[in-house]
DOGUPA-970454 format. One record per residue (C-alpha): residue number from 1; x, y, z; residue in three letters. Coordinates in steps of 0.02 Angstrom, whole numbers, always signed. Layout:
# residues N
- vexse|xx|yy|zz|lolum
- NUM|X|Y|Z|ALA $
...
***
This chain:
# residues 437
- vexse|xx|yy|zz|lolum
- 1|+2794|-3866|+2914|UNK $
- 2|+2629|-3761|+2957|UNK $
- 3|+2578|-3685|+2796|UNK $
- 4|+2506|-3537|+2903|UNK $
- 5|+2700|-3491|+2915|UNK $
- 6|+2749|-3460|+2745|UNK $
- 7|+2594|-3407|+2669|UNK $
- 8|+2613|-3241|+2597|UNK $
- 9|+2425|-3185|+2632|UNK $
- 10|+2466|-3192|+2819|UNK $
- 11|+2500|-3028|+2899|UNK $
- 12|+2702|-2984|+2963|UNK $
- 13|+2643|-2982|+3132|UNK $
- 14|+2590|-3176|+3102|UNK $
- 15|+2719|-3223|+2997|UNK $
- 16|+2867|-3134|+3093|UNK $
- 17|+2927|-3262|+3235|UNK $
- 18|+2869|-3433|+3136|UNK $
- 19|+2951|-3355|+2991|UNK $
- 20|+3117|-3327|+3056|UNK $
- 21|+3123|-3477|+3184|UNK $
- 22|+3080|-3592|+3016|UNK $
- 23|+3210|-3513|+2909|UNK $
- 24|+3354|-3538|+3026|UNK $
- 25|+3325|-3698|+3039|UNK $
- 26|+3303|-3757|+2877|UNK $
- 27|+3390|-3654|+2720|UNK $
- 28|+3292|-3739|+2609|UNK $
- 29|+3132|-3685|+2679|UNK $
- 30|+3222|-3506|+2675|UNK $
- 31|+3228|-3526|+2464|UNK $
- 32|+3070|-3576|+2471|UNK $
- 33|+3002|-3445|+2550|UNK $
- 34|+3100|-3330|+2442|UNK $
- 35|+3037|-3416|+2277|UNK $
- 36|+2861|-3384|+2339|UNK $
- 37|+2898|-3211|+2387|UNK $
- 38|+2954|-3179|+2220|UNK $
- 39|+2805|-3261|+2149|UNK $
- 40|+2685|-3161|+2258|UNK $
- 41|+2776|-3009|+2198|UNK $
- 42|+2777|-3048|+2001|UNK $
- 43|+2569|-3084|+2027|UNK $
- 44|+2521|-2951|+2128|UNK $
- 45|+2646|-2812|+2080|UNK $
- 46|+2501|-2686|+2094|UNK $
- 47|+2387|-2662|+2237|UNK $
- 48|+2212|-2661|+2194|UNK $
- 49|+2136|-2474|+2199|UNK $
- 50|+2076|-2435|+2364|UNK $
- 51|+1899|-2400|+2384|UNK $
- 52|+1793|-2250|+2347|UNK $
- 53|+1733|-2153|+2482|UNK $
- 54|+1540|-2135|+2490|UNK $
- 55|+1548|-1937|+2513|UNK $
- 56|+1654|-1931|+2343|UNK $
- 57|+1504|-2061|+2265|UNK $
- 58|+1351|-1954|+2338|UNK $
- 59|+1436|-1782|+2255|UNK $
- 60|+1492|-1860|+2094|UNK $
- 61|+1302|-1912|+2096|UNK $
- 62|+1240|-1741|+2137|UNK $
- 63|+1351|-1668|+1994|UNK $
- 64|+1271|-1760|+1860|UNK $
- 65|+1153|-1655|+1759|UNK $
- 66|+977|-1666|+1744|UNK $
- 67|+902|-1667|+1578|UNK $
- 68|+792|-1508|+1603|UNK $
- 69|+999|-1436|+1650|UNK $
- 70|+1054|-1502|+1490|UNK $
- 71|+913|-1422|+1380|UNK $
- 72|+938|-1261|+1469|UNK $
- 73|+1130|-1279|+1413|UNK $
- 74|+1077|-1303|+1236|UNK $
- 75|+975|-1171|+1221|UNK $
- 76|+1091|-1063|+1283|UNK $
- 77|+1221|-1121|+1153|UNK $
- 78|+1097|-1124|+1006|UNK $
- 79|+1112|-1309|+994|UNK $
- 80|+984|-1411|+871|UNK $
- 81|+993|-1586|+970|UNK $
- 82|+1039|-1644|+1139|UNK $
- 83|+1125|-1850|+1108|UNK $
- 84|+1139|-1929|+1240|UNK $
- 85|+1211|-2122|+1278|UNK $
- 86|+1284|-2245|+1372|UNK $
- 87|+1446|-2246|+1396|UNK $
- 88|+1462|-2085|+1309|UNK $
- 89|+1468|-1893|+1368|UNK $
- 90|+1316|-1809|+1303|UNK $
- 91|+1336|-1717|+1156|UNK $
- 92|+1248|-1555|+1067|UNK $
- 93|+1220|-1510|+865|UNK $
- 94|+1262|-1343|+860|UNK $
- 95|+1284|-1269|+681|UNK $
- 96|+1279|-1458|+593|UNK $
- 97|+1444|-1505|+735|UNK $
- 98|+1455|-1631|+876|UNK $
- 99|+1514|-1535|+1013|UNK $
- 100|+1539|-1637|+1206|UNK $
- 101|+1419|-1563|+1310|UNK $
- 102|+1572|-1457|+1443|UNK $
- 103|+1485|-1496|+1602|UNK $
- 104|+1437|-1679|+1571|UNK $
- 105|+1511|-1842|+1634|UNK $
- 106|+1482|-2013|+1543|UNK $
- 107|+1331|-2084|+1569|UNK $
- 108|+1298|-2237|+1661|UNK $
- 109|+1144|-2356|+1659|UNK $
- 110|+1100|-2302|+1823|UNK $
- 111|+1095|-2125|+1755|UNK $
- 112|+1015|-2161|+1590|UNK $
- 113|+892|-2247|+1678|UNK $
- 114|+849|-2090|+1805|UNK $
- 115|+849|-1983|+1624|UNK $
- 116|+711|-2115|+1592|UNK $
- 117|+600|-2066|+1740|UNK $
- 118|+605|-1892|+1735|UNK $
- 119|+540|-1861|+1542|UNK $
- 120|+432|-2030|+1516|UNK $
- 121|+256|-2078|+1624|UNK $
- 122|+244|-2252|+1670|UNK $
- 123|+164|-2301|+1524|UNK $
- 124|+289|-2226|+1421|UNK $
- 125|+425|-2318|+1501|UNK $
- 126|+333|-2491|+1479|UNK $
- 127|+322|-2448|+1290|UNK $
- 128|+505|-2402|+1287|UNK $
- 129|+532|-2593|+1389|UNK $
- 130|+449|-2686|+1282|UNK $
- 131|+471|-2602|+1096|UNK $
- 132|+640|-2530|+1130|UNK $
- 133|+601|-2399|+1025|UNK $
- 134|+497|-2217|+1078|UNK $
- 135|+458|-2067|+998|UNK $
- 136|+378|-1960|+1103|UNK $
- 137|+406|-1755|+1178|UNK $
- 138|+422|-1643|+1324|UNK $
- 139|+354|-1477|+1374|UNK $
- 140|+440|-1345|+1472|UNK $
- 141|+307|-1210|+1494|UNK $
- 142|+359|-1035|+1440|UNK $
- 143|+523|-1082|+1385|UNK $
- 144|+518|-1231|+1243|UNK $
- 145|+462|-1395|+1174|UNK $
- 146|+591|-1556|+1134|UNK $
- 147|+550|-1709|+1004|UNK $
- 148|+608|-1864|+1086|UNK $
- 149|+692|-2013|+1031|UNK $
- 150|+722|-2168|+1148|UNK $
- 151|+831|-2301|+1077|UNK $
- 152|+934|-2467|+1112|UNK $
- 153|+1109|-2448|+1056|UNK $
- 154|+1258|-2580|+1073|UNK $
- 155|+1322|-2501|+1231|UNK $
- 156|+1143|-2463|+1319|UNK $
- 157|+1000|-2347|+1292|UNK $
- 158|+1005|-2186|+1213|UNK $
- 159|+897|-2034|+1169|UNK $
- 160|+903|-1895|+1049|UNK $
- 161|+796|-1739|+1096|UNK $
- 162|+761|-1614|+932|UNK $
- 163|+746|-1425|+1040|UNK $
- 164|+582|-1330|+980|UNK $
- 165|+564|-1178|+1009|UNK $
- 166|+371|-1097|+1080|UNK $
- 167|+377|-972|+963|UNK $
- 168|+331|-1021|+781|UNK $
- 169|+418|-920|+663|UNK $
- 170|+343|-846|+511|UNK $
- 171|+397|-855|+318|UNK $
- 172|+482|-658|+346|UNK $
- 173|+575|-695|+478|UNK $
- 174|+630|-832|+400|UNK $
- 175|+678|-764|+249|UNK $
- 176|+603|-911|+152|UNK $
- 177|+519|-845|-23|UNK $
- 178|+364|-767|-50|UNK $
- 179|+294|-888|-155|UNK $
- 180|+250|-1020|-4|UNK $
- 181|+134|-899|+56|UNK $
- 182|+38|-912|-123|UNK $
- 183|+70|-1123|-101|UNK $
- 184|-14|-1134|+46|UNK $
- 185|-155|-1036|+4|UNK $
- 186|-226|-1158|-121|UNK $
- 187|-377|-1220|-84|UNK $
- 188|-345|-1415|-137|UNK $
- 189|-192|-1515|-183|UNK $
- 190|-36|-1596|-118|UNK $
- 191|+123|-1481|-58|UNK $
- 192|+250|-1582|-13|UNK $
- 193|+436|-1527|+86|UNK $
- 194|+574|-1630|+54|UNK $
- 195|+773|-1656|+113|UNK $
- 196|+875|-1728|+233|UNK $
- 197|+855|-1779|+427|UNK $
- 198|+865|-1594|+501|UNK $
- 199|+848|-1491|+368|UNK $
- 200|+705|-1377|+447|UNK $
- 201|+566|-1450|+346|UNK $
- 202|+445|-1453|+498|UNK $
- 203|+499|-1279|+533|UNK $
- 204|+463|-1231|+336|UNK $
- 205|+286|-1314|+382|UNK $
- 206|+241|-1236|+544|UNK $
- 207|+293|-1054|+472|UNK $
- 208|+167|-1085|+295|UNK $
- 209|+30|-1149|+428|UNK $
- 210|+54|-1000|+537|UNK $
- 211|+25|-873|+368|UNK $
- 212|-114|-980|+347|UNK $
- 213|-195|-936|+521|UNK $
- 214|-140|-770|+520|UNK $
- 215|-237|-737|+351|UNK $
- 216|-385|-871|+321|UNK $
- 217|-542|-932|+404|UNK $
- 218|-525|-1117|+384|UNK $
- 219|-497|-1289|+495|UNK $
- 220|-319|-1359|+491|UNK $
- 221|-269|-1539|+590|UNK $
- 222|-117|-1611|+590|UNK $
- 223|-53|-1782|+658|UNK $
- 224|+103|-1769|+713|UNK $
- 225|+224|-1887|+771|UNK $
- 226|+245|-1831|+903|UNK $
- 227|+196|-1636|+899|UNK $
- 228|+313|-1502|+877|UNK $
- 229|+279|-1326|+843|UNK $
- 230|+102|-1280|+975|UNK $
- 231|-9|-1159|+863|UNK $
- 232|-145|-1062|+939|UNK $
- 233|-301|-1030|+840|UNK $
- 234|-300|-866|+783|UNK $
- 235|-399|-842|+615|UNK $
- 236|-396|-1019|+585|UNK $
- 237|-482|-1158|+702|UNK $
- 238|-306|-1293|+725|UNK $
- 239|-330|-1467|+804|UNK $
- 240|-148|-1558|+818|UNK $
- 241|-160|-1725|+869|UNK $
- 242|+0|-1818|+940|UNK $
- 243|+11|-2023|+899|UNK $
- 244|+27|-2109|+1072|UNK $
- 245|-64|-1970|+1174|UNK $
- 246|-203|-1933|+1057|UNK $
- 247|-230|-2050|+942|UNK $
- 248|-152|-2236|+966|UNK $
- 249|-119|-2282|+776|UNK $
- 250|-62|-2159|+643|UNK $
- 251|-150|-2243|+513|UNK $
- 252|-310|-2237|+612|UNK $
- 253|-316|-2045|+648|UNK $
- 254|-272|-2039|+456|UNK $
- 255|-421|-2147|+425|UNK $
- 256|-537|-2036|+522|UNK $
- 257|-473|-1861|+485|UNK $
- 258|-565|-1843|+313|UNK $
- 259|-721|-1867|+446|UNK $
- 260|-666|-1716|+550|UNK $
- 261|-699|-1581|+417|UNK $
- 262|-536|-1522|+369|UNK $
- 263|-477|-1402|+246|UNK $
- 264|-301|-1417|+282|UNK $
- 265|-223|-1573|+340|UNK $
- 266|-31|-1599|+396|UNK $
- 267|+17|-1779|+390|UNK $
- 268|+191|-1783|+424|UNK $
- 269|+309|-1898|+345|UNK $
- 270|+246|-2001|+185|UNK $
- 271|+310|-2147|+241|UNK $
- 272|+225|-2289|+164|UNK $
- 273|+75|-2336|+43|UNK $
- 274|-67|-2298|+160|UNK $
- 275|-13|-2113|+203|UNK $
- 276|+24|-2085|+12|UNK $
- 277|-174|-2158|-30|UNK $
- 278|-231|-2075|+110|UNK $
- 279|-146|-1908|+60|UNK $
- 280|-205|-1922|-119|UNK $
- 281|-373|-1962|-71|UNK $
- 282|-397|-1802|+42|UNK $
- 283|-312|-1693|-107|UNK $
- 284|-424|-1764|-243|UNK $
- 285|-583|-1723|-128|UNK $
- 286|-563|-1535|-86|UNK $
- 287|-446|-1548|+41|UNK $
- 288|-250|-1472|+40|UNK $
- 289|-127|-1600|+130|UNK $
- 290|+55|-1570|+194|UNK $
- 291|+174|-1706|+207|UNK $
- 292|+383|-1722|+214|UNK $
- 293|+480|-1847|+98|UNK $
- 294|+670|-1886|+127|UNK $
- 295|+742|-1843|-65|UNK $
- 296|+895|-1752|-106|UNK $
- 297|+794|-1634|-233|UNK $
- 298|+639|-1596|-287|UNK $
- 299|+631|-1710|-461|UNK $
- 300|+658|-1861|-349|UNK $
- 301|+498|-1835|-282|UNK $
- 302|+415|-1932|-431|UNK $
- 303|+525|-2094|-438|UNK $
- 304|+518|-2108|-246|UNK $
- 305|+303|-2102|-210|UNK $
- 306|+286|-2216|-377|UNK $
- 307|+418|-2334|-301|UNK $
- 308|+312|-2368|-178|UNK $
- 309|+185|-2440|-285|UNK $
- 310|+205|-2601|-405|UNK $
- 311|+272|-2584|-572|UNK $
- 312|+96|-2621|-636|UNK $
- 313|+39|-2495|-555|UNK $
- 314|+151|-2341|-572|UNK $
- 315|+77|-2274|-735|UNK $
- 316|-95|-2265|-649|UNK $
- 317|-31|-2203|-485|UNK $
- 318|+80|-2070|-597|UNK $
- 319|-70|-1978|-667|UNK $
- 320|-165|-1952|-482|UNK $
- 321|+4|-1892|-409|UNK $
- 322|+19|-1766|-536|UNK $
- 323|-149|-1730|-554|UNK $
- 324|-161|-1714|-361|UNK $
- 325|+7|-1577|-350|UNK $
- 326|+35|-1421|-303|UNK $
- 327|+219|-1395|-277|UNK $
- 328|+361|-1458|-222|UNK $
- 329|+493|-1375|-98|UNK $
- 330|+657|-1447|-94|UNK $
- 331|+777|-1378|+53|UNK $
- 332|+927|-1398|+152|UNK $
- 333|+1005|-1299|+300|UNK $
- 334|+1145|-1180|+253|UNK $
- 335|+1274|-1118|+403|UNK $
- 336|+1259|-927|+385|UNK $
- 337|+1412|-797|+412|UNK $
- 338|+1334|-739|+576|UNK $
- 339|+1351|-913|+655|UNK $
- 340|+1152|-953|+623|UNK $
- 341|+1085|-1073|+480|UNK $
- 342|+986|-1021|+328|UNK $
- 343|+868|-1133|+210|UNK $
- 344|+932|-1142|+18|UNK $
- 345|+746|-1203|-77|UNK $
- 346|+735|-1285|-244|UNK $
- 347|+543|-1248|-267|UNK $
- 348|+426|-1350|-420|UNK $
- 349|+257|-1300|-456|UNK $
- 350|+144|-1403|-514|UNK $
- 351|+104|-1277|-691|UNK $
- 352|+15|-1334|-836|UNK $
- 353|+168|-1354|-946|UNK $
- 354|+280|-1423|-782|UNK $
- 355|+94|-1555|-763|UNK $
- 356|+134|-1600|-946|UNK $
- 357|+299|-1651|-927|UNK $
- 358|+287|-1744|-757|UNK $
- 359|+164|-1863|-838|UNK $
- 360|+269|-1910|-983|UNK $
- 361|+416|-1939|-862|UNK $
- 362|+539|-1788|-957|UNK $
- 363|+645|-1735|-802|UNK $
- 364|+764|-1658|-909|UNK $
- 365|+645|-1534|-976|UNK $
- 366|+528|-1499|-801|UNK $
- 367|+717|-1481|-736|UNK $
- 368|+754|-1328|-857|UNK $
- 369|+568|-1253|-862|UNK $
- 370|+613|-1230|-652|UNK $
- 371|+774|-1152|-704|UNK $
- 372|+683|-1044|-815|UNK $
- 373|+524|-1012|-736|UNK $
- 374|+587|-875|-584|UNK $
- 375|+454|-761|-641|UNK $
- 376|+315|-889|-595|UNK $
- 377|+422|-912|-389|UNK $
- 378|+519|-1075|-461|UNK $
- 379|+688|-1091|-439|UNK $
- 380|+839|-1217|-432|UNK $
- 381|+953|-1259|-287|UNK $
- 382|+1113|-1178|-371|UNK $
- 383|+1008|-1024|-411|UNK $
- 384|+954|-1009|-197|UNK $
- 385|+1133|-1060|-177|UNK $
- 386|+1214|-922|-267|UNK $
- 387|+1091|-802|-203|UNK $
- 388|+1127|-813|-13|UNK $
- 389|+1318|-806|-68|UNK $
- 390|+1311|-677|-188|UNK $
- 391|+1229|-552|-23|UNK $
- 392|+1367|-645|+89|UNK $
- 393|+1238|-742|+198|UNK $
- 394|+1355|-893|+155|UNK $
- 395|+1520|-927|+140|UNK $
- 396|+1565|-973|-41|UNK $
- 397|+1655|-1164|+41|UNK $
- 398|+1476|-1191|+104|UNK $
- 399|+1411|-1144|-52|UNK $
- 400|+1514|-1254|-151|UNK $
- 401|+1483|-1404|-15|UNK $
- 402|+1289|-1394|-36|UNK $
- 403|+1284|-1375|-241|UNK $
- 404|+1227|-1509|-349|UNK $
- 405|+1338|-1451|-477|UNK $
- 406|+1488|-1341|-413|UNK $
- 407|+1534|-1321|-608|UNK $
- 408|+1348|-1225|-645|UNK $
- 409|+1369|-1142|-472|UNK $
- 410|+1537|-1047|-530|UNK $
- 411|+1469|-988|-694|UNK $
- 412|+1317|-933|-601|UNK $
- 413|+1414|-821|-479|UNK $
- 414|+1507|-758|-610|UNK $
- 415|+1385|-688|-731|UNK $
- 416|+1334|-594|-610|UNK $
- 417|+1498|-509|-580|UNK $
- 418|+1562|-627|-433|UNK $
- 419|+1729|-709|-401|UNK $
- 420|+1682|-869|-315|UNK $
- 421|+1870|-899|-277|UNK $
- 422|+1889|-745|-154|UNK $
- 423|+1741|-729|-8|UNK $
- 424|+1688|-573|+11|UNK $
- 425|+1527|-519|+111|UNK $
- 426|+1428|-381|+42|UNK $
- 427|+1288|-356|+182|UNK $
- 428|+1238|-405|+337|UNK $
- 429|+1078|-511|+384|UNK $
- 430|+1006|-505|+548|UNK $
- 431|+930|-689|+507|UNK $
- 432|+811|-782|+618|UNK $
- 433|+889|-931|+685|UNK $
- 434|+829|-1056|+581|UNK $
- 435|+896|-1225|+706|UNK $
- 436|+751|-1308|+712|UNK $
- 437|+740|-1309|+914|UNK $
***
């Protein structure tokens, strides 16, 4: 028998007269060819999908949003950070949440790749080949500034883009406390900002360097990676320098800066034993240094720059630390009642007595001489904590979520006359928006 007869791949119109002439011959062949039908069916009981046509392709593809489209979305929903990834749908921060970005589709490595090419120059996108890791930013002139993150990820590439905004904002408008403006008017030392991954410390920074320039005569540089908040010289003469565009090798530009006749220098993130030497070295000569630590409070400070260090050489490295300080500020981002976030500060300065006890390693006491040294701008987290909810700039489950001790929190709110268990909001702040974007 011709096996182009009873093959079920040929078409009716083939299979039509053989078929029938074959099967009433033979009734065997006839079960056969109803064994194999049933076969055919049982493999292939769904047809394959049919194809897509290219107009449906080309306007999917003209659909997908551009990143510039997806900033301008953020903005427009107050959002923090922009994640994007493949084989996800991007997704903004807004308020602390991960909210799917409404007009996005998931994102393909064909359309990860064209995200690529429109924010990175060729050189950029070598770097990004070879290192699998970027940090770089992007400018959108007169509107805002993004931090960029490039990344590998199990699934493909990804990005994370940190929104900035043009304007810097200033300690007021921020509502931060007064006393920063006295910090950063010392002429020497070390102020460092601690906390968490997006908990406004470079927005803390950029508002104390922008009293600065408002009110002094003096040179500050920063080395930023990359930069954020733009400053124009006002009062102040201010050279930022961006690691990758201006400078190839943070520790180099940190090398050289003392050379560039500073008197305030922002070094970013204190991230290993050459920044922290560095940093110390430019404090102990004249010069007053920024830089950002990731601690939970301001007493960790201490334990995590001597950690750094060997154990024989903490007690050394103790004394120029403390020697070298001029306070510590200690913050985390607070959603506010009006759908905006706030900054809660724990805030050490570096006093005589608070000197005294730092060096002999008492954390118990420099912890209680903050507590009880408000007169002097010091203050503890539960203490900024019950003050934004005792003027109902928080809610008192945010309150409770943020606190240290919840325990010290309650008895806080009520000596001063407050029921924490009922939320009730006693006045209405007209807050700057304090997402870092």
């Amino acid at each position: 028998m011709d096996e182009s007869t009873t093959s079920p791949l040929q078409t009716p119109k083939q299979q039509h007269l053989p078929r029938t002439a074959t099967m009433a011959q033979n009734p065997e062949n006839n079960r056969i060819e109803v064994s194999r039908a049933r076969q055919s069916k049982a493999t292939h009981c769904l047809p394959p999908p049919p194809p897509i046509p290219q107009a449906q392709i080309s306007t999917a593809q003209i659909k997908c949003a551009t990143i510039q489209q997806m900033v301008r979305d953020a903005y427009a929903q107050q959002a923090s950070d922009i994640h994007i990834r493949v084989g996800e749908v991007p997704r903004f921060r807004i308020r602390g949440q991960m909210v799917l970005y409404n007009k996005g589709d998931i994102v393909t490595p064909q359309a990860f790749e064209d995200y690529l090419v429109e924010i990175l120059t060729p050189s950029q996108l070598q770097r990004f080949t070879e290192s699998k890791e970027l940090d770089t930013g992007i400018f959108y002139p007169g509107f805002l500034r993004c931090r960029v993150n490039c990344f590998e990820t199990l699934t493909g590439g990804a990005m994370v883009l940190r929104l900035i905004t043009l304007e810097v904002p200033s300690i007021d408008s921020l509502r931060l406390p007064a006393v920063l403006k006295d910090i950063i008017t010392k002429k020497q030392g070390l102020i460092l900002v601690t906390g968490p991954t997006g908990s406004g410390k470079s927005t803390t920074i950029a508002s104390m360097i922008r009293f600065l320039n408002e009110t002094a005569q003096k040179h500050v540089i920063t080395i930023e990676d990359p930069i954020e908040y733009v400053h124009t010289s006002e009062k102040c003469l201010i050279t930022q320098r961006e690691v990758g565009l201006h400078t190839y090798e943070f520790h180099d530009a940190l090398r050289s800066v003392l050379r560039e006749d500073p008197d305030v220098i922002l070094i970013g993130e204190m991230r290993d034993r050459i920044t922290v030497d560095t940093a110390l070295k430019a404090a102990q000569t004249g010069h007053l240094v920024l830089g950002t630590l990731h601690t939970k409070n301001a007493m960790a400070v201490m334990n995590r720059l001597l950690n750094i260090y060997n154990p024989d050489e903490q007690a050394a490295m103790r004394v120029q630390i403390v020697d070298s300080l001029v306070a510590v500020i200690a913050q985390q981002l607070i959603p506010t009642t009006d759908a905006r976030r706030v900054a809660a500060m724990e805030i050490l300065l570096n006093t005589p007595t608070m000197q005294d006890f730092l060096l002999k390693g008492e954390d118990a006491q420099a912890y209680q001489l903050m507590e009880d040294s408000a007169d002097e701008g010091m203050q503890v987290m539960n203490h900024a904590l019950c003050e934004l909810m005792l003027t109902g700039q928080i809610r008192v489950e945010d309150a409770v979520n943020a606190s240290p001790d919840v325990g010290d929190l309650r008895r806080r709110a009520r000596n001063d006359g407050y029921n924490p268990s009922h939320s009730t909001r006693r006045d209405h702040y007209d807050d700057y928006n304090y997402t870092p974007r």
